[in-house]
C-alpha positions in Angstrom: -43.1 26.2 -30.0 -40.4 26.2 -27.7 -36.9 26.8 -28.9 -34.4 24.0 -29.1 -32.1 23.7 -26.1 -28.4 25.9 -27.1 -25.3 22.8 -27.3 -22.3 23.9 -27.6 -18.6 22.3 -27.3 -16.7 23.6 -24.9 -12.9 22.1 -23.4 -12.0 20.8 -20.3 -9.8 18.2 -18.3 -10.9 15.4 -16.4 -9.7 16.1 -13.0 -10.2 12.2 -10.7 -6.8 10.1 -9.5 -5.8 9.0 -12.5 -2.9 9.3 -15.0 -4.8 9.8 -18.4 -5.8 13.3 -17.1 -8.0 13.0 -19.8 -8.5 16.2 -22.4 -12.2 16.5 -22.5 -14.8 17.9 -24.9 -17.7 19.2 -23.2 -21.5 19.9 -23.7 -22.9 22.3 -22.4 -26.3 22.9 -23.1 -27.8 26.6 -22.6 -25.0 27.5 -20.7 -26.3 25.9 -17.4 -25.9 22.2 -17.8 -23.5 19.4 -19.1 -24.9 17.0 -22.1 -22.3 14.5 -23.2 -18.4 14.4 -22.3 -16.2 13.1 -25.2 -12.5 12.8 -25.3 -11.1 15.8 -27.0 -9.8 14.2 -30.7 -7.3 16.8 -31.3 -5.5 16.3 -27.9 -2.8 13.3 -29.4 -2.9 11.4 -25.9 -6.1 11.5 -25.2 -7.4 10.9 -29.0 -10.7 10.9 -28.8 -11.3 8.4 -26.1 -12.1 8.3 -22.0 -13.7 5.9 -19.5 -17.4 5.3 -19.8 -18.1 6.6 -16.1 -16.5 10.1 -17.5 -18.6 10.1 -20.3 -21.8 9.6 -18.0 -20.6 12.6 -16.1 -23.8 14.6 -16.5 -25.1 12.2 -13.5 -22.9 13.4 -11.4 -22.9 16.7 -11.5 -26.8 17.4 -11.6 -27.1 14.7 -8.9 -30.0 15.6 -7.1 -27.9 14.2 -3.7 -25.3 16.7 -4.0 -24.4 18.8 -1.1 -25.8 22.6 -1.3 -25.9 23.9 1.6 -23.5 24.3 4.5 -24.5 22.1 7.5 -24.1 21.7 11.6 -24.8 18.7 13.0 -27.7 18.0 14.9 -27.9 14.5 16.6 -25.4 12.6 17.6 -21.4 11.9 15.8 -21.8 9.7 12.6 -25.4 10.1 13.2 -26.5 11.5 9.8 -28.6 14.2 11.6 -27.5 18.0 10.7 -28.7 20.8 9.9 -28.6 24.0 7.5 -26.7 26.9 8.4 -25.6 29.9 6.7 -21.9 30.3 4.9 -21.0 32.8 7.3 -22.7 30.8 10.4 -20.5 27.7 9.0 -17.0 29.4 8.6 -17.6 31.3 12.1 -17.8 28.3 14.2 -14.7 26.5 12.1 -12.8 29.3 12.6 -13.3 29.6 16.3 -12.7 25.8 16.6 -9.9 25.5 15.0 -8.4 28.7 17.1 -9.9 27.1 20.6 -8.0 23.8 19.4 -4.3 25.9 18.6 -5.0 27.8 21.8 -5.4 24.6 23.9 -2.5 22.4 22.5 -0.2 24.6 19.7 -1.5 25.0 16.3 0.4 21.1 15.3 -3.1 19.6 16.9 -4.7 21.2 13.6 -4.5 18.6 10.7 -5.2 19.7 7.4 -6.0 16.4 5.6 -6.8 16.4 1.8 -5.9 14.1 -1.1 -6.6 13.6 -5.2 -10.3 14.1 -5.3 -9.3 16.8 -7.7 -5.8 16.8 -9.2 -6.5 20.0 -10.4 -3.3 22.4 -8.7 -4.8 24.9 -7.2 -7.8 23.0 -5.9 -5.9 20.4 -4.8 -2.6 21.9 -3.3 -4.0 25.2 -2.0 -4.8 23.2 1.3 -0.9 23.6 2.3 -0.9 27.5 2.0 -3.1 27.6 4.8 -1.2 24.8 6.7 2.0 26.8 6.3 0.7 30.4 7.2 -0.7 28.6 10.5 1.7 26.0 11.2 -0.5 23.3 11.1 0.5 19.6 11.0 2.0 18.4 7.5 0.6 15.7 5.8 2.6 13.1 4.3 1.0 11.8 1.0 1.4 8.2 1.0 -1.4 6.6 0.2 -0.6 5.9 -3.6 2.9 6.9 -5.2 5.4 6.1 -2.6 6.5 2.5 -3.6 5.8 2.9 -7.6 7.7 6.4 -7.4 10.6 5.0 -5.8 11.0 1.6 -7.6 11.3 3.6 -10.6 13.6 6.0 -10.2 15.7 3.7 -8.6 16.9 2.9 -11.9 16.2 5.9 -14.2 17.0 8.6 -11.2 14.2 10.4 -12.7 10.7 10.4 -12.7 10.2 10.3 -16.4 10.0 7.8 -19.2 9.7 7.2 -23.4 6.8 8.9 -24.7 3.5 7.2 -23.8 2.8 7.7 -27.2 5.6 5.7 -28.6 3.1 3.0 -27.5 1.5 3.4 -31.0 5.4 2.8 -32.4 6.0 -0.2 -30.6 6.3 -4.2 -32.1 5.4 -5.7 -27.9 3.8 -3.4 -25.7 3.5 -4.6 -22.0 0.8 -3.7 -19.6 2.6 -4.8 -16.3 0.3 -4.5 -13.4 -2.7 -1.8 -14.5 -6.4 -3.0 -15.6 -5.4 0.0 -18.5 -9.2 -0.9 -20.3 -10.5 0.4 -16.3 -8.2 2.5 -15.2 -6.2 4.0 -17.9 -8.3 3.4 -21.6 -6.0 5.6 -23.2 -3.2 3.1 -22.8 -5.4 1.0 -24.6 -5.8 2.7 -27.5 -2.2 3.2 -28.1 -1.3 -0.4 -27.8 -4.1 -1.6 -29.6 -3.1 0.8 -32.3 0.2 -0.6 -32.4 -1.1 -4.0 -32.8 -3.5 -3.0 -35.8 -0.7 -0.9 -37.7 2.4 -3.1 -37.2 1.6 -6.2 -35.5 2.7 -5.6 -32.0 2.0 -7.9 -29.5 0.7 -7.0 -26.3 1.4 -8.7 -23.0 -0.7 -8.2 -19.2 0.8 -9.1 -16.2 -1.5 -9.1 -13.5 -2.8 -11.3 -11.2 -6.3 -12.2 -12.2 -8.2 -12.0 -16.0 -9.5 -8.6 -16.3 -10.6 -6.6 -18.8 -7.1 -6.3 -20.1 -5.9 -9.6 -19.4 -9.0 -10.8 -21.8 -7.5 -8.4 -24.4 -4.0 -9.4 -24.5 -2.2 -11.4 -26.7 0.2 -13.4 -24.0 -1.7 -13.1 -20.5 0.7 -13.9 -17.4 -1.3 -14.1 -14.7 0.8 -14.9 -11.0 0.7 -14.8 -7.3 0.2 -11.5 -6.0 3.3 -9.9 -4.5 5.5 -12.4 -6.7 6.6 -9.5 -9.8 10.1 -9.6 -9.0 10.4 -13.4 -9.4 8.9 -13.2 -13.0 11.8 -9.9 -13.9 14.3 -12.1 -12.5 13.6 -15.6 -14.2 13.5 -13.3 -17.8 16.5 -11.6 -17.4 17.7 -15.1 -16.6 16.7 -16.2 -19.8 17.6 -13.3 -21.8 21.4 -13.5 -20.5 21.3 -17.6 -21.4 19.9 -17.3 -24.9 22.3 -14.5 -26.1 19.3 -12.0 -26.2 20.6 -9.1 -24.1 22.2 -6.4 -25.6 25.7 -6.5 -24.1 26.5 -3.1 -25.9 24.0 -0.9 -24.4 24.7 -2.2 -20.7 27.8 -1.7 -21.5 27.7 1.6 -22.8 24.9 2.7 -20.3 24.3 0.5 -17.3 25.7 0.6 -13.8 27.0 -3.5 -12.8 25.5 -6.0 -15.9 28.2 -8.6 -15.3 27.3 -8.7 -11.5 23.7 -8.8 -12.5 24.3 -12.1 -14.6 26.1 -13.5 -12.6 23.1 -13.1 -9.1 20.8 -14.0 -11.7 22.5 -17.6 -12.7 20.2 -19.2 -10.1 17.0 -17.1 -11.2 16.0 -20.0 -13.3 12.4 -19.7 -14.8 12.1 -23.6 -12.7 12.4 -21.3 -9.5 10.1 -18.2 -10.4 7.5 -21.3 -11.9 7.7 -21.9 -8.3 6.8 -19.1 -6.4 5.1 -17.3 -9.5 2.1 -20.0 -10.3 3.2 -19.6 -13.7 4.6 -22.2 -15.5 8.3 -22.2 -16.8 7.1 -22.2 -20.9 5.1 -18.9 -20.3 8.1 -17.3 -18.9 10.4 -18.3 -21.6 7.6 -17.4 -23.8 7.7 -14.0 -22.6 11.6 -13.2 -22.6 11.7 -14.5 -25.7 9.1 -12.5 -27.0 10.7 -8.9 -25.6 14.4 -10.2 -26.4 13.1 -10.8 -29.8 11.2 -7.7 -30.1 13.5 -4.6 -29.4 10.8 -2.3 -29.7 9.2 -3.3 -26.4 7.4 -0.8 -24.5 7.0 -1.5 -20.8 4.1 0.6 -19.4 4.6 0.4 -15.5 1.3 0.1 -13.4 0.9 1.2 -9.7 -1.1 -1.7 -8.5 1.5 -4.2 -8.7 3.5 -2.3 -6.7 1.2 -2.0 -3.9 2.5 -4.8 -1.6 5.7 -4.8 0.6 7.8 -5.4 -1.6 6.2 -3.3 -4.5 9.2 -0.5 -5.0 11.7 -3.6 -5.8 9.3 -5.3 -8.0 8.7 -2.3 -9.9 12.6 -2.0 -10.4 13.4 -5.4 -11.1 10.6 -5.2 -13.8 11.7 -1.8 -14.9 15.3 -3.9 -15.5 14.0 -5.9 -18.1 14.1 -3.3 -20.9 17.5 -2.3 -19.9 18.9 -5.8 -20.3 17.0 -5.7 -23.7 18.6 -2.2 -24.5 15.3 -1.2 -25.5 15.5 1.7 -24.3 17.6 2.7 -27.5 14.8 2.3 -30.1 11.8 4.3 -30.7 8.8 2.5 -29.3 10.5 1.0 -26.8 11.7 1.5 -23.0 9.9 2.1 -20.0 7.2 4.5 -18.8 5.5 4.9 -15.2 5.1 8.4 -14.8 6.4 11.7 -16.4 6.1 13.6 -13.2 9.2 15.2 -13.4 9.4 17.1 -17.1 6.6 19.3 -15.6 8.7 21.3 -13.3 6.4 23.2 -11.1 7.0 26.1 -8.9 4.1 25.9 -6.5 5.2 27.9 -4.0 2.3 30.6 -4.5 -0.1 28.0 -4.7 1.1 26.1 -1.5 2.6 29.6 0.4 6.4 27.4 0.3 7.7 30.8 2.0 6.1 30.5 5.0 6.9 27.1 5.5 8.8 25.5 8.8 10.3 22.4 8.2 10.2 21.7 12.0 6.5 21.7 12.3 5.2 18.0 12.1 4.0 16.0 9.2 1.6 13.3 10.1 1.0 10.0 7.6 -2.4 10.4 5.6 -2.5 6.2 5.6 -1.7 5.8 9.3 -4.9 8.7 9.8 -7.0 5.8 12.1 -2.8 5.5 14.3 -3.1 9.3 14.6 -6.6 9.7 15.6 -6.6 6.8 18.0 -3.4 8.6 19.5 -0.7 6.2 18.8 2.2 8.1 20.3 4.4 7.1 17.1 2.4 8.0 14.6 1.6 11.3 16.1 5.5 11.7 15.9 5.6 12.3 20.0 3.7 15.5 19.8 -0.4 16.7 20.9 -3.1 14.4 20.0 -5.0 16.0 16.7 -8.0 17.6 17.9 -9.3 19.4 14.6 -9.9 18.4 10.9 -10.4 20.3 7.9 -10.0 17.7 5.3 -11.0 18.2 1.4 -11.3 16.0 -1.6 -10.9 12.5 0.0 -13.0 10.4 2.4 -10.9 8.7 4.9 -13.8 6.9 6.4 -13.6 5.1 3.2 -10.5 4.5 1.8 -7.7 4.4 4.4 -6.4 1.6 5.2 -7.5 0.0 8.8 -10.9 0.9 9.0 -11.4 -0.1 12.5 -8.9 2.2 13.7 -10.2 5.0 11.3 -13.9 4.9 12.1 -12.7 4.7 15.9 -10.8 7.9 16.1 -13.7 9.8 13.5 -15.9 8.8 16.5 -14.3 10.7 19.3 -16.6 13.2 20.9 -13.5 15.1 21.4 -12.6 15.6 17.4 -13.7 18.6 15.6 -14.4 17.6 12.0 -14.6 20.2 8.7 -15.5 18.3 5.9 -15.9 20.1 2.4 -17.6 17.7 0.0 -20.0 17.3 -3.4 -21.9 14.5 -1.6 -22.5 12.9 2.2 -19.7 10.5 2.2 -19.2 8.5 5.0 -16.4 11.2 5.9 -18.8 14.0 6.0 -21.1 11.9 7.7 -19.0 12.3 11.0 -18.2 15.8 10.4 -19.3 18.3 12.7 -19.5 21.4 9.7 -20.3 19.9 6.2 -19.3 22.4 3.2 -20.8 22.0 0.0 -18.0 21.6 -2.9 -18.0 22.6 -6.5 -17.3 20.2 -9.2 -14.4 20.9 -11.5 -16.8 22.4 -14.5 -17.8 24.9 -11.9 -14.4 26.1 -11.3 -10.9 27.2 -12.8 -7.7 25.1 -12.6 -4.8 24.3 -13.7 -3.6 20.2 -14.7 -1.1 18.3 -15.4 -0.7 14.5 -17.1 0.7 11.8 -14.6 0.5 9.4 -17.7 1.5 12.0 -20.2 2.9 14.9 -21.2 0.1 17.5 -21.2 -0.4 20.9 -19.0 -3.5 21.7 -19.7 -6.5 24.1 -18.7 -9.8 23.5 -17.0 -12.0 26.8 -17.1 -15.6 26.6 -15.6 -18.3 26.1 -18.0 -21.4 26.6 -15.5 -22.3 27.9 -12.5 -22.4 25.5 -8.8 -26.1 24.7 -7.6 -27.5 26.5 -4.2 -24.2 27.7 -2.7 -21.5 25.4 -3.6 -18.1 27.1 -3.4 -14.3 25.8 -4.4 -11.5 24.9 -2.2 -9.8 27.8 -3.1 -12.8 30.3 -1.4 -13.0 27.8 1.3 -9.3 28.1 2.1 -9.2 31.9 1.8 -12.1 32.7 4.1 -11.0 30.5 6.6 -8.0 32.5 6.4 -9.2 35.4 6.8 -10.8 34.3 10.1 -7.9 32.5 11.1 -5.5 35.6 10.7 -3.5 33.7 8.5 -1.8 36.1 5.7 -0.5 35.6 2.5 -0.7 37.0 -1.1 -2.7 34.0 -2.4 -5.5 34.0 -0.3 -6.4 37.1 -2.2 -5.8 36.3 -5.4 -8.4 34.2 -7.6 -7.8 30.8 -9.1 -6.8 32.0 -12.6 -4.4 34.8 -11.2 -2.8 32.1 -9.0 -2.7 29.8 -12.4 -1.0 32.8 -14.5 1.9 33.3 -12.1 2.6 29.2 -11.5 2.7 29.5 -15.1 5.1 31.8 -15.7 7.2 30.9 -12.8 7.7 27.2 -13.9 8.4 28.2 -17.6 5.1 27.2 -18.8 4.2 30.8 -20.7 1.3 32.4 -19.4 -2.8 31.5 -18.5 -3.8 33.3 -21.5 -1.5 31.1 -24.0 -2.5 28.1 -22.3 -5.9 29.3 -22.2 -5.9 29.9 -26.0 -5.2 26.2 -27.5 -6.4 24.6 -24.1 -2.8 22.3 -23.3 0.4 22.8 -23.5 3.1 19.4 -24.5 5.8 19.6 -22.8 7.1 16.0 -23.5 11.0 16.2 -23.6 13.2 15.4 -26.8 13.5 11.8 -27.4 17.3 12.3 -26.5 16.1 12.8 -23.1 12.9 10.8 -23.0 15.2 7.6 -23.3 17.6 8.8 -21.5 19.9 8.4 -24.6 21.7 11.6 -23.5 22.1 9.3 -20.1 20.0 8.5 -17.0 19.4 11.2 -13.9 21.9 9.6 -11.3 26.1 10.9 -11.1 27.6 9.5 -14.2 24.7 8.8 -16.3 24.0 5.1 -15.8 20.9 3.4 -15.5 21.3 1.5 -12.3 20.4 -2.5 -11.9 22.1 -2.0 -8.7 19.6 -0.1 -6.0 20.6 2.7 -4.0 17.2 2.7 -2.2 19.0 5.4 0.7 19.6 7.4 -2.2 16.7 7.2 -4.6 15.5 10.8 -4.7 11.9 10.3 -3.7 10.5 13.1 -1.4 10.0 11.2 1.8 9.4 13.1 5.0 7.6 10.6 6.8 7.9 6.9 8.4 10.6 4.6 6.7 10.0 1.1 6.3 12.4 -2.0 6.5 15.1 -0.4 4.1 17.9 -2.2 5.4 16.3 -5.9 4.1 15.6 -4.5 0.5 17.2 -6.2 -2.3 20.3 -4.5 -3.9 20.1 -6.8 -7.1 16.7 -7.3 -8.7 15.6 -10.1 -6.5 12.3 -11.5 -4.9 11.7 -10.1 -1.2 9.2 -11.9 0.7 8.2 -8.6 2.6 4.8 -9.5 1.8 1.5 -10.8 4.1 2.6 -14.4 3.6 -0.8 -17.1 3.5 -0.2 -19.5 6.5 -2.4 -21.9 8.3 -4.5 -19.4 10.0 -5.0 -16.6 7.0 -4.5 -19.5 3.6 -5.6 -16.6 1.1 -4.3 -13.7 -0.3 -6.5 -10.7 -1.0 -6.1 -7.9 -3.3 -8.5 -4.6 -3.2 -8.0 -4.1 -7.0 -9.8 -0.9 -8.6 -13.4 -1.5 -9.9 -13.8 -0.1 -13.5 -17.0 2.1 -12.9 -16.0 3.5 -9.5 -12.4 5.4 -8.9 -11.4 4.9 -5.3 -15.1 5.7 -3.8 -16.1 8.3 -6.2 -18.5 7.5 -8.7 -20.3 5.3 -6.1 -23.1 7.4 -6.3 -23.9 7.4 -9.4 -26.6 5.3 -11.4 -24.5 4.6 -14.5 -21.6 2.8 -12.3 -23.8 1.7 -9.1 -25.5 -0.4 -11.7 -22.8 -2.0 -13.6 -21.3 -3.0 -10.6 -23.7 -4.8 -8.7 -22.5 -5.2 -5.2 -20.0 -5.7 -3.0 -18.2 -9.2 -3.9 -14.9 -11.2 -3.9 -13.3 -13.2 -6.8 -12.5 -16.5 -5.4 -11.8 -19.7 -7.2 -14.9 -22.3 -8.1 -12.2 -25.1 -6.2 -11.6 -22.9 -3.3 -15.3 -22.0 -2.7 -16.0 -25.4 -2.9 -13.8 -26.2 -0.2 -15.1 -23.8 2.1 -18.6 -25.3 0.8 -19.7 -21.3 -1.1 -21.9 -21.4 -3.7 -22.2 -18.3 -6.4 -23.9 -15.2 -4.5 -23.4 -16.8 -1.2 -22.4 -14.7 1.8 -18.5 -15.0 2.7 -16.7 -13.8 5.2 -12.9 -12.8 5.5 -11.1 -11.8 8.0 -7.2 -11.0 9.7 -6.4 -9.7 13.0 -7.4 -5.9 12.0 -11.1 -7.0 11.6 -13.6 -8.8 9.5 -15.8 -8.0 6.2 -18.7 -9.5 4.7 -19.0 -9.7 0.5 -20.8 -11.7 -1.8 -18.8 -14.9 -3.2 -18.1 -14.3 -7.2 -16.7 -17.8 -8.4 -14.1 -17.3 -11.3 -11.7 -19.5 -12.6 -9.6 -16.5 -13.8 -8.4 -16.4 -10.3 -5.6 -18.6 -9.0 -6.1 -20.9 -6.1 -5.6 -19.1 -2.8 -6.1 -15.6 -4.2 -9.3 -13.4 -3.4 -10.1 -10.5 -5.7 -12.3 -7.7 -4.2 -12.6 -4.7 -6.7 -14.0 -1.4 -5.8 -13.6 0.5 -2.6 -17.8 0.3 -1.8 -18.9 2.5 1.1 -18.9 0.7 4.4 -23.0 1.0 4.1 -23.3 -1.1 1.2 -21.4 -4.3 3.2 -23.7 -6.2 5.1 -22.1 -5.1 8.7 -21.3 -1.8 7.8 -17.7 -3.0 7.3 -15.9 -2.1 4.1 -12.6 -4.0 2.4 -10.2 -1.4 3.6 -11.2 -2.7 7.5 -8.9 -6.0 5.9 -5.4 -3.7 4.6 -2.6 -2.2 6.8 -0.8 0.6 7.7 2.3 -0.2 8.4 4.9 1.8 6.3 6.2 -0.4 3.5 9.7 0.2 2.6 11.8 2.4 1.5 9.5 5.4 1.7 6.3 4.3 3.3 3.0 3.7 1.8 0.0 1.6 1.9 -0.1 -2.0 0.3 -3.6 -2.4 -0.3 -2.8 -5.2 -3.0 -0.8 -7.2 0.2 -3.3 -8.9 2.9 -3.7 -12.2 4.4 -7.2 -13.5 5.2 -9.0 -16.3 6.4 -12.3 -17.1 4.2 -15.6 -18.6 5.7 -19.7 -19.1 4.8 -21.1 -16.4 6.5 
């Protein structure tokens, strides 16, 4: 009789784009494979509980389509057709491109391109060592955080916020502009606590009924791109009905008399008018936070993902400071506690070797730099080489056209280090077959909490899978780039970021598997004052000033708001594009991973878009039929969802589907821009004008 199979129970950290950064219990099952993935209970974030396409992550990782061997290509670019080759055969010819490119043009025609694939450190960020020792073009990440970031500390000064798990403490939490039950289920299960044990209410503002809209006790669902209006009309409110705590302001904000006074017009008639909502929900809702001091504002990123997304996220983040809420436990803002965590990564990203006057290239204007726009590529040599890990361009950056154009030229080397033939890898010339983060060590940190925490590998890669950080060091070796890290391993490289940043060593960490490093609540609500000169919270924006690491393209700075105000920055609907379309996250996919995967490809269906039943009956669609949308960037084909949970003119396409699964091999980022939105740049996927027709 054959023995039963070995389980046991071993920690981990989920390690996709996300802010839960979720504390994982693991099975794994005679020390080769993974059984179930639970959230680890004893992690007080976490608590037990993670996304279901997490929990299914067994079918990832022994997905019989994952890359294991290096490959060449054999047919023609974007073709499909390589071949296997050895390790050594694979990181030859990279090497020798990538010094035949340098020796051509300078090394700046070399871009290193990588994003959040894994947000484990050293996985993640080793990528720049290698840029630095080399001189390689920069990259300037802003593809996610720019606007949200900014917005945000434009207030506080700091990236850092109340507790997430003051949630659980609160009497109103609101969800502003997240799908939390998709994207971040932990937030979820604090506010949901709060409403079983004290009666909180929660609120969602978002812009169609989700999963957390459908969960909420007060849903406001407006115009996309119209945030700002809404902030306004309820500070409005609370200033008229006597519910704003004069005393805190006083005590700790920047200008509230010249706030009341530019927001005497910000009527809730006027935000009715350009919100969709109507004027009793918005008195509803100021009433309901000025009533409730306790109220918890957990921040989202997508609503801040249009042109005019970093002063929508301040003018919301107002709100609670007009409240004073920000005085009492279980209540005040959160977005991101980026800044308690206080890294040194300069072994992990070789900071000593860097140049500051070598170039840094935009990740989100990638299809501009390719198709050698001379401003993108900041006046210098066109980029003749890629090395690009964890993220798939071909994907999910914005104009698609131009991205799939540039992938194309014949005279592009491509590097692509992957876990499965994206559509990126696809138009490589050298595919590299990636671990998965159970088959590796790193180091993590919580973007939605307060955790470091610890991610050993639990079981060994199939065929000959091997981690960024090999990659990186054996392509330095070849490249005669030098520094100490490329000959350290993972966990060495995790013990001295440790210790450097005040974190204690890998061995502690290693021991109870995280670390809480959530500041005092003194600090955490900024009692013991906010992070800009002389301590005040500021209502009135110093976007010049806000202390967000830009080092790339600006956008129109000069026209943001001062005051919380609405700023029509955004793809306005005219008569030639009447709708408004947001790419909002899908909740079994994240970005385009898990689009492989049984579990999720199943639940989702196919590519579609969200349109009202009164708007598809205009354009004469019926349920399942074939629509097509299009702007001046190009044109996409979906399948037409009717849903009355949508207002009239808005389009709701969730998931970022591979291009393959569109009927004419054109996917929904072929619709979104790349202009840089202001102050910092970034891409506002939630901001597109279309036009809509029967395909």
């Amino acid at each position: 009789m054959n023995a039963p199979p070995k389980i046991v129970r071993r920690p981990s950290v989920c390690p996709h784009d996300c802010p839960s950064a979720c504390a994982l219990d693991v099975e794994v099952i005679d020390g080769a494979t993974i059984g179930r993935v639970r959230g680890a209970a004893d992690q007080s974030y976490t608590d037990g509980v993670i996304c279901a396409k997490v929990a299914r992550y067994a079918e990832r990782i022994h997905h019989p389509d994952r890359l294991t061997r290096p490959l060449r290509r054999s047919g023609p670019k974007g073709s499909g057709r390589f071949e296997p080759v050895s390790w050594d055969e694979a990181l030859d010819e990279i090497a020798a491109r990538l010094l035949a490119a340098e020796a051509r043009l300078g090394p700046e025609t070399v871009w290193p391109y990588y994003y959040a694939g894994t947000m484990g450190l050293v996985m993640r960020d080793g990528i720049n060592r290698l840029r630095h020792a080399k001189r390689y073009s920069g990259m300037y990440a802003s593809i996610c955080t720019n606007m949200a970031w900014t917005g945000f500390m434009a207030g506080t000064g700091r990236l850092a916020g109340v507790d997430p798990r003051e949630m659980a403490l609160s009497d109103c939490v609101v969800i502003w502009g997240t799908n939390a039950v998709a994207t971040q289920v932990n937030v979820m299960r604090h506010a949901t606590k709060a409403r079983r044990e004290r009666g909180a209410k929660i609120v969602a503002v978002d812009i169609y009924r989700n999963a957390t809209v459908e969960q909420a006790d007060l849903a406001l669902i407006l115009k996309p791109g119209t945030d700002a209006a809404l902030a306004c009309a309820v500070m409005h409110v609370l200033f008229r009905d006597g519910l704003a705590d004069r005393a805190w302001m006083a005590a700790h904000a920047d200008a509230p008399e010249a706030l009341e006074a530019h927001l005497a017009t910000r009527t809730p008639q006027w935000a009715a008018a350009i919100t969709g909502l109507s004027v009793e929900e918005i008195e509803a809702f100021a009433h309901l936070v000025g009533a409730r001091k306790r109220s918890y504002f957990r921040l989202g990123y997508g609503f801040t993902r249009q042109r005019n997304g970093a002063a929508a996220m301040h003018a919301a983040l107002c709100i609670p400071a007009v409240t004073g809420a920000w005085a009492h436990e279980g209540g005040g803002a959160f977005h991101n506690n980026g800044a308690i965590y206080h890294w040194d990564k300069a072994l992990i990203e070789g900071h000593d070797l860097r140049d500051p006057a070598v170039r840094i290239l935009d990740q989100s204007r990638i299809g501009r730099v390719l198709t050698g726009d001379a401003e993108a590529l900041c006046g210098g040599p066109p980029v003749t080489a890629l090395f690009i890990q964890n993220t798939n361009p071909v994907s999910v950056a914005p104009e698609q056209a131009l991205v799939k154009a540039g992938f194309a030229r014949e005279d592009l080397f491509t590097a692509v280090h992957e876990q499965f033939m994206t559509e990126t890898a696809a138009m490589a010339d050298i595919v590299l077959p990636a671990t998965m983060f159970l088959e590796h060590d790193d180091l993590y940190q919580g973007g939605g909490h307060s955790h470091v925490m610890w991610g050993g590998r639990l079981v060994d890669a199939p065929g000959e899978c091997r981690s960024n950080h090999e990659v990186i060091s054996a392509l330095a070796a070849r490249l005669g780039a030098e520094h100490p890290g490329f000959a350290m391993t993972p966990r060495e490289i995790a013990d001295a970021t440790l210790r450097a940043s005040g974190h204690g060593t890998l061995a502690d960490l290693e021991a109870r598997s995280w670390l809480d490093v959530q500041p005092p609540p003194e600090t955490a609500h900024y009692r013991d004052g906010f992070a800009w000169p002389g301590g005040r919270f500021r209502f009135r924006a110093d976007w010049p000033a806000t202390p967000y690491a830009h080092a790339g393209p600006m956008g129109p700075i000069g026209a943001m708001p001062t005051l919380p105000d609405q700023w029509d920055a955004i793809e306005l609907a005219d008569a030639a594009r009447p709708f408004r379309l947001a790419t909002s996250p899908a909740r079994n996919f994240l970005n385009s991973t898990f689009t492989e995967t049984p579990g999720s490809l199943g639940r989702e269906g196919a590519p579609s878009v969200m349109i009202h039943p009164e708007d598809a009956a205009a354009l004469g669609l019926e349920e399942g039929g074939q629509v097509e949308l299009g702007n001046a960037r190009g044109s996409v084909l979906l399948a037409a969802k009717l849903f009355d949970g949508v207002r009239r003119g808005v389009l709701i396409a969730e998931g970022v589907w591979p291009n393959a699964a569109h009927k004419g091999g054109r996917g929904i980022n072929t619709l979104v821009g790349a202009d840089p939105v202001a102050p910092f740049g970034g891409a506002a996927f939630h901001d597109v004008a279309v036009w809509a027709r029967p395909a």
